[in-house]
C-alpha positions in Angstrom: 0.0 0.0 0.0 1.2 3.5 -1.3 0.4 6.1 0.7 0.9 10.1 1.7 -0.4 13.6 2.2 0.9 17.5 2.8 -0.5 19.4 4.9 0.1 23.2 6.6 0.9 23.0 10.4 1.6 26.3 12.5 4.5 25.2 14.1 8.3 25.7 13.8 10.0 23.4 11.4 12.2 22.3 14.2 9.9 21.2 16.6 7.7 19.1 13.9 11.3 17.2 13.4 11.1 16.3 17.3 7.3 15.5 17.2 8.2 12.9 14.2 11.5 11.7 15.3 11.2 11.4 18.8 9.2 7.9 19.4 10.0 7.5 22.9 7.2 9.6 24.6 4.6 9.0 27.4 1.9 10.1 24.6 2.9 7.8 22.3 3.2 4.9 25.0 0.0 5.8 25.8 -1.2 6.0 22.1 0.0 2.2 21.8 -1.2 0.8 24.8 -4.8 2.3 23.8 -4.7 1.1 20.0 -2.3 -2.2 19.9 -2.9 -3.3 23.8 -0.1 -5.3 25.0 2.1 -5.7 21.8 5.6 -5.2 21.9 7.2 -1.6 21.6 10.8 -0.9 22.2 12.9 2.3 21.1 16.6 1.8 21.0 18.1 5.3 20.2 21.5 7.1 19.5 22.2 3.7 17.7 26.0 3.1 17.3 26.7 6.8 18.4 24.6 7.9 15.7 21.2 10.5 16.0 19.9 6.8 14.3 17.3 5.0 16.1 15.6 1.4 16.0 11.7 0.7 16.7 10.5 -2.8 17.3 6.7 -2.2 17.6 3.6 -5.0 17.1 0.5 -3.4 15.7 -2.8 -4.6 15.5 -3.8 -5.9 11.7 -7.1 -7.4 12.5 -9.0 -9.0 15.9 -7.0 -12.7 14.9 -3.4 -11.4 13.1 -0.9 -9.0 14.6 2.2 -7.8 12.3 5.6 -7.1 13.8 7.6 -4.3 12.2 11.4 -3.1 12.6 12.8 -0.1 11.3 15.6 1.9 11.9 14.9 5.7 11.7 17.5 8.6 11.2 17.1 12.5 9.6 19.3 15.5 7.9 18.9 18.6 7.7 18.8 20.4 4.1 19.3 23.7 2.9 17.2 25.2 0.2 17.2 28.5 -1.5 17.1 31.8 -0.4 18.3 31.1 2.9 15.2 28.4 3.4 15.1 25.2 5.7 14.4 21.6 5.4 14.2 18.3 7.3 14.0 14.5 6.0 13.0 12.5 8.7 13.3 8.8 7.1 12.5 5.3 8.3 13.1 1.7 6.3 12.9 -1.9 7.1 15.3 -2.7 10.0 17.3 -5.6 7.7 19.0 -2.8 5.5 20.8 -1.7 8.9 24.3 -3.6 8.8 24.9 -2.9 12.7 24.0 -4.3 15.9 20.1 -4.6 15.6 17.1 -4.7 18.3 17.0 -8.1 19.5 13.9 -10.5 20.4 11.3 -11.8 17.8 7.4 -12.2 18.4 5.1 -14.9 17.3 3.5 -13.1 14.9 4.5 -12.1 11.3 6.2 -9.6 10.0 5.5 -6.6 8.0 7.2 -4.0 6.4 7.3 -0.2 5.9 8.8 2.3 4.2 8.9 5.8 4.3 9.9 10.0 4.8 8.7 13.0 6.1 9.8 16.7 4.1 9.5 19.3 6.8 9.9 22.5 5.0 10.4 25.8 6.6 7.5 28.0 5.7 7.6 30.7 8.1 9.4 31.0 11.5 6.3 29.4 13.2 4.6 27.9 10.2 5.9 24.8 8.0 4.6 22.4 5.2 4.7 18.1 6.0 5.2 15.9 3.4 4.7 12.3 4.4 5.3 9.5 1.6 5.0 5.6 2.7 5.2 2.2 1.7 3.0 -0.7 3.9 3.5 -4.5 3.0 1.7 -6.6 5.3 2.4 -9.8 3.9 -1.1 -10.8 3.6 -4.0 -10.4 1.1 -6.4 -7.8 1.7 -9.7 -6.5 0.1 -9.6 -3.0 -1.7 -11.7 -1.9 1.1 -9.4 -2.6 4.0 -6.6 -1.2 1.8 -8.6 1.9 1.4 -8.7 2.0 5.2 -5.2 1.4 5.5 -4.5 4.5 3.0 -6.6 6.5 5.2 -5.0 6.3 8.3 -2.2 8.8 6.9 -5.1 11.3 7.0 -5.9 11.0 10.4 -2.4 11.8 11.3 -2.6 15.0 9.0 -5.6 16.0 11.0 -4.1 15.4 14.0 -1.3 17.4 13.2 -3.0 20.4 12.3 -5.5 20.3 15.3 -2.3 19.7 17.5 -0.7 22.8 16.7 -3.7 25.0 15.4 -3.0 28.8 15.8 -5.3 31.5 15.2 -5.6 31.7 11.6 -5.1 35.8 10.8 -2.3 35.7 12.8 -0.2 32.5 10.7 -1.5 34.3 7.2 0.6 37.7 8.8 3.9 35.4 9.7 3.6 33.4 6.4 2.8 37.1 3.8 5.8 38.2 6.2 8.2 36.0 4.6 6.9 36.4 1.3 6.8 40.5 1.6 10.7 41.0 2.6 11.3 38.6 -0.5 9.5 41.1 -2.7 11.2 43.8 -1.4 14.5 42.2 -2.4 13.5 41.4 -5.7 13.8 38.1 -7.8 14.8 37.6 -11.8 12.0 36.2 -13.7 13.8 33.1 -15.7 13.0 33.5 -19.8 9.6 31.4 -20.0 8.4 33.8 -16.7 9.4 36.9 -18.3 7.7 35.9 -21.6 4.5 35.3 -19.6 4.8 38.5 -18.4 5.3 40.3 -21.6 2.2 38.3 -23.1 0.0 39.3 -21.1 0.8 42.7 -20.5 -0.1 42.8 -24.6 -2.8 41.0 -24.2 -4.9 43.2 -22.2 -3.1 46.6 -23.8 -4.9 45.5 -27.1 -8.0 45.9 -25.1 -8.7 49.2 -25.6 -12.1 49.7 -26.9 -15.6 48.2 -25.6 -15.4 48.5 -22.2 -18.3 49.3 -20.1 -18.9 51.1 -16.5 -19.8 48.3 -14.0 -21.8 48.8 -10.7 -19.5 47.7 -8.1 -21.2 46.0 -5.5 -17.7 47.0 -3.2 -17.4 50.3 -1.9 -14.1 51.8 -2.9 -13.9 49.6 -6.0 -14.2 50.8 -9.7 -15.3 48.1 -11.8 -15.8 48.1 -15.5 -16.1 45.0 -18.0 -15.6 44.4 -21.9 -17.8 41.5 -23.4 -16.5 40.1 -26.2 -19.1 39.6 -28.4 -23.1 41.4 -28.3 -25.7 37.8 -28.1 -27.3 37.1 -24.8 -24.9 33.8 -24.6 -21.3 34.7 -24.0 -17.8 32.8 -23.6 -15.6 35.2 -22.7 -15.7 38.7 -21.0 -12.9 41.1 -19.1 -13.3 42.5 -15.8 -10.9 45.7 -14.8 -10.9 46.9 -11.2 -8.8 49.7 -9.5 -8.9 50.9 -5.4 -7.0 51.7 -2.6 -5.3 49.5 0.1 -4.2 51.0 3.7 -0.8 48.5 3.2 2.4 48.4 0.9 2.5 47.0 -2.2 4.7 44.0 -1.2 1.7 43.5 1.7 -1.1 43.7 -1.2 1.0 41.7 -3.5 1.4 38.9 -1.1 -1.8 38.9 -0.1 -3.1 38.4 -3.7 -0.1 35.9 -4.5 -1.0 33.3 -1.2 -4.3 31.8 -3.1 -4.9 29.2 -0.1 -4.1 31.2 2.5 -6.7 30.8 5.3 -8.4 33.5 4.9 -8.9 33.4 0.9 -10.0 29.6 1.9 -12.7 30.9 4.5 -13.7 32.9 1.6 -13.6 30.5 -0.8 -15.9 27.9 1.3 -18.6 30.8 2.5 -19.2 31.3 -1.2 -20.2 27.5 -1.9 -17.2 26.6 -3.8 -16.6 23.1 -4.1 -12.7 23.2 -4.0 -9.2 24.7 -4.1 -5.8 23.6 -3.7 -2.3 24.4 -4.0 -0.2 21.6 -5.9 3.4 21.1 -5.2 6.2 20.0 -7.7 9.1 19.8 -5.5 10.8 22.8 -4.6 9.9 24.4 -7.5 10.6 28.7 -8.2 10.5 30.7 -5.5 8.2 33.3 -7.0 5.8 30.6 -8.7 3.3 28.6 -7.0 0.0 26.6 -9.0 -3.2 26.4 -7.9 -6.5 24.3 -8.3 -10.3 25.4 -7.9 -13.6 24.4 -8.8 -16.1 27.3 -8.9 -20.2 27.3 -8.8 -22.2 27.7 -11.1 -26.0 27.7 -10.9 -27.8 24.5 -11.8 -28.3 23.4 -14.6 -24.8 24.3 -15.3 -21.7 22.8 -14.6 -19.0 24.0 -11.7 -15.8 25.0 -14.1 -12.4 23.7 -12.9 -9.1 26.4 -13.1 -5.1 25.4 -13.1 -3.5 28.4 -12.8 0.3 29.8 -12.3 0.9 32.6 -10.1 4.2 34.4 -10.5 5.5 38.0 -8.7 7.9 39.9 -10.0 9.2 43.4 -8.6 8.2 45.6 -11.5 9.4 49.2 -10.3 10.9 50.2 -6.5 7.2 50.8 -5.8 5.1 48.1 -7.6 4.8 44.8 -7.4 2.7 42.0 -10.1 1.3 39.0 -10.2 0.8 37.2 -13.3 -1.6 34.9 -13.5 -2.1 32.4 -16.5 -3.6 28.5 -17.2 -1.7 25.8 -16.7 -2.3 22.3 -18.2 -1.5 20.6 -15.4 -4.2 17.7 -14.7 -5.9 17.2 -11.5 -7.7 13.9 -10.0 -10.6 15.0 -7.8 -11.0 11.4 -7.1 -14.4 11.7 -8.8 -15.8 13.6 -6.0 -16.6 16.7 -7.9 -19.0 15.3 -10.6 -18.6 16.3 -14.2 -16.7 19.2 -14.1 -16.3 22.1 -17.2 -12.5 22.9 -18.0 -12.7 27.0 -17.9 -9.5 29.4 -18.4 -8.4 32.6 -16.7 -5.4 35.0 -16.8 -4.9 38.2 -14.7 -2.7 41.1 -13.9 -2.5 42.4 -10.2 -0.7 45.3 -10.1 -0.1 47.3 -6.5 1.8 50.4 -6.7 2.7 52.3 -3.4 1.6 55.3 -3.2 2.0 58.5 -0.5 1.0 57.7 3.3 -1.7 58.8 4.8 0.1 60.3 8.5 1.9 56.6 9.7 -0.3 54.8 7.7 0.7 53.0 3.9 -1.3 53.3 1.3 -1.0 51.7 -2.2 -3.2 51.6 -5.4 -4.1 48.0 -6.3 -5.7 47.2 -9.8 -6.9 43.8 -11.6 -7.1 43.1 -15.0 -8.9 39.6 -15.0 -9.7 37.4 -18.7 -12.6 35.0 -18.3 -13.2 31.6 -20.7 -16.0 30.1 -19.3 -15.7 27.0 -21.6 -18.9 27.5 -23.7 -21.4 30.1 -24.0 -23.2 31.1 -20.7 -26.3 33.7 -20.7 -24.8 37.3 -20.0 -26.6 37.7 -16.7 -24.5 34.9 -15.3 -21.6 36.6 -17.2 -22.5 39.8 -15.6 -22.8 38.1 -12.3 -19.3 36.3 -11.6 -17.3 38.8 -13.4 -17.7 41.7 -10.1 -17.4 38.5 -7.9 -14.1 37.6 -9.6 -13.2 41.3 -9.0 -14.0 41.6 -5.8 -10.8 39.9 -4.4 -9.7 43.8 -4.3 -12.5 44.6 -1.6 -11.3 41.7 0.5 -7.8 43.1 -0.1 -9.0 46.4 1.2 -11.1 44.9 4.0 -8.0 42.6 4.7 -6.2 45.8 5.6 -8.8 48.3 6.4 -7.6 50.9 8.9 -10.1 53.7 8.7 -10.3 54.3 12.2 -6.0 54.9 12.0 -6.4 57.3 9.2 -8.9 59.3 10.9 -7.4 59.4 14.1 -4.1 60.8 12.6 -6.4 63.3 11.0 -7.9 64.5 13.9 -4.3 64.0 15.7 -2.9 66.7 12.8 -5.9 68.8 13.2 -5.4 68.7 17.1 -1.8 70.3 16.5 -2.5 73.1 14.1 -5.2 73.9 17.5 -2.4 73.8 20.2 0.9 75.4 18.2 -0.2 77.4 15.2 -1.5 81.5 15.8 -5.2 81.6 14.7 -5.5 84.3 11.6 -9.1 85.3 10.1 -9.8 87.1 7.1 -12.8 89.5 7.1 -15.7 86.8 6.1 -14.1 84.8 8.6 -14.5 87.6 11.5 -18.1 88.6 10.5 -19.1 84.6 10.7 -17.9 84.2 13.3 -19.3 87.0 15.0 -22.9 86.3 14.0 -22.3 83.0 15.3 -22.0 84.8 18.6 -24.7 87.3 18.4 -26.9 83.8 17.5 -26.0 82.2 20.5 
């Protein structure tokens, strides 16, 4: 059996390397004695002077057959790029160790397993798992129990997650951290990324003409659309949106950028969306991650499914972009998103920083979004999903609202002219102010 997941846990890297390498807790006795009663369990660590370590540990296969396994466990540390961490925490069969070995055999079969854990830095608090493994019990069993088997690595995920779970603004803030002081630095777009990038910026600067006021349903957001084409179906159709963030650019950018964040997913689910996922390819480019997600659409229609690439790139010292284009990458929903339509998007995010207002950044944000639905859809559903596609710059500026800042530095300025600055009136002034008085 072939098995493994990733999952986001808000916890140092270093301390998930303990809680995976370090077998020989009271939780985990406990843990054994609860699930796998009196079967053996013995840790032998620091094997040879080594950071290796054995485990010779009986589980529970079914009420009647028990499987012994023995493994010996060690880990490394790895370095990655811009100044990034990572862990391998690996395990395989016991027989492929050529030292001294843990001694003592059950009378029950043995089984065997196989397997690593990736612990990536992802923040100073926050880190990605990657858990891969191989099970052979040495016994036949039905697609279901397999299925079972498969699904235990889940339950581990869960638990990790649960285990660890921080408050959820607060881990998107120390994760855009990381990503904002890498924009500030800059990256060089490789020749296929810079060749996106100069695509698509002609793409939408050869969409000059038909475009059309739109009522935002987001205060502080102008919205206009250009639909390509005059029936009551349509295919395609661009959305354009500009407004104003109380952050930096880098903040904005990297706000945009993190698609799964947790916020964007809380978003994501309150809107009825079926899915969305960030896919990993190893360690991949820095300033590139893909994405996954299956939108609504009303019955009788059917929810459209988007790949898409997002790459930054430091445009200017004060703007940052995001390029967003299809990727044709295939994804298995394990048939649990019913028949899906394939649809196609590409984007521009621009934010641009802009004067402050008092101690407060402040940075124009705008959108230029292209939308294939996949086949003709009537223009009122057109008309519906493009401002809802745009409005990812309203939860931008709600992200980072600080009205009540602004206008208390306002009223903080206007406090000081009161207290230091000699009061002068002109004429019109005087004689308002002097009926005022006679009024009172």
């Amino acid at each position: 059996v072939w098995a493994g997941y990733g999952v986001t846990v808000d916890k140092a890297a270093e301390i998930l390397v303990a809680e995976m390498f370090e077998l020989e807790t009271y939780e985990r006795q406990r843990k054994h004695e609860k699930e796998e009663g009196n079967l053996v369990r013995t840790i032998r660590k620091n094997v040879d002077g080594s950071r290796g370590m054995q485990q010779h540990i009986g589980i529970k296969v079914s009420a009647l057959d028990n499987r012994l396994f023995e493994n010996w466990y060690s880990w490394k540390e790895n370095k990655l790029s811009y100044g990034r961490k990572a862990y391998m925490v690996g395990f395989v069969p016991l027989s492929e160790f050529s030292g001294e070995k843990c001694e003592g055999k059950e009378n029950y079969k043995s089984g065997e397993t196989t397997g690593i854990y990736i612990i990536e830095e992802v923040a100073k608090n926050v880190c990605r798992v990657t858990r891969i493994q191989t099970v052979d019990l040495n016994m036949y069993l039905p697609a279901k129990a397999l299925e079972i088997l498969a699904g235990t690595q889940l339950v581990e995920a869960n638990m990790l997650q649960e285990k660890f779970r921080r408050n959820a603004k607060k881990v998107d803030e120390e994760v855009r951290g990381v990503l904002v002081e890498r924009m500030k630095q800059g990256v060089k777009l490789d020749e296929e990324q810079e060749k996106l990038f100069h695509e698509l910026e002609k793409f939408f600067a050869k969409e000059k003409e038909g475009w059309e006021k739109l009522k935002s349903p987001d205060e502080g957001v102008e919205m206009e659309i250009n639909k390509k084409g005059k029936d009551k179906k349509l295919r395609v159709a661009l959305g354009r949106a500009k407004g104003t963030a109380d952050c930096t650019a880098e903040e904005a950018a990297a706000w945009y950028f993190e698609y799964c964040s947790r916020e964007r997913m809380a978003i994501d689910r309150e809107e009825g969306n079926p899915a969305r996922l960030e896919i990993r390819k190893g360690e991949g480019r820095i300033n590139e991650k893909l994405f996954a997600v299956v939108k609504k659409f009303p019955f009788p229609l059917n929810n459209r499914e988007f790949v898409i690439r997002h790459i930054w790139s430091k445009m200017k010292d004060k703007t940052v972009a995001i390029a967003v284009v299809p990727a044709v990458d295939k994804v298995d929903w394990s048939g649990g998103m019913g028949k899906l339509t394939k649809g196609q998007t590409k984007a521009i995010f621009t934010a641009t920083n802009v004067e402050s207002k008092g101690e407060i950044p402040q940075c124009k944000i705008e959108l230029l979004q292209y939308l294939d639905a996949g086949v003709h859809l009537p223009a009122q559903i057109v008309n519906k999903k493009i401002p809802l596609t745009l409005s990812v710059l309203k939860e931008i500026t709600d992200s980072f609202k600080r009205d009540d800042d602004i206008d208390r530095n306002e009223l903080t300025k206007f406090i000081h002219i009161i207290k230091t600055e000699e009061q002068e009136y002109d004429d019109e002034e005087k004689r308002a102010i002097k009926e005022g008085k006679e009024f009172y």
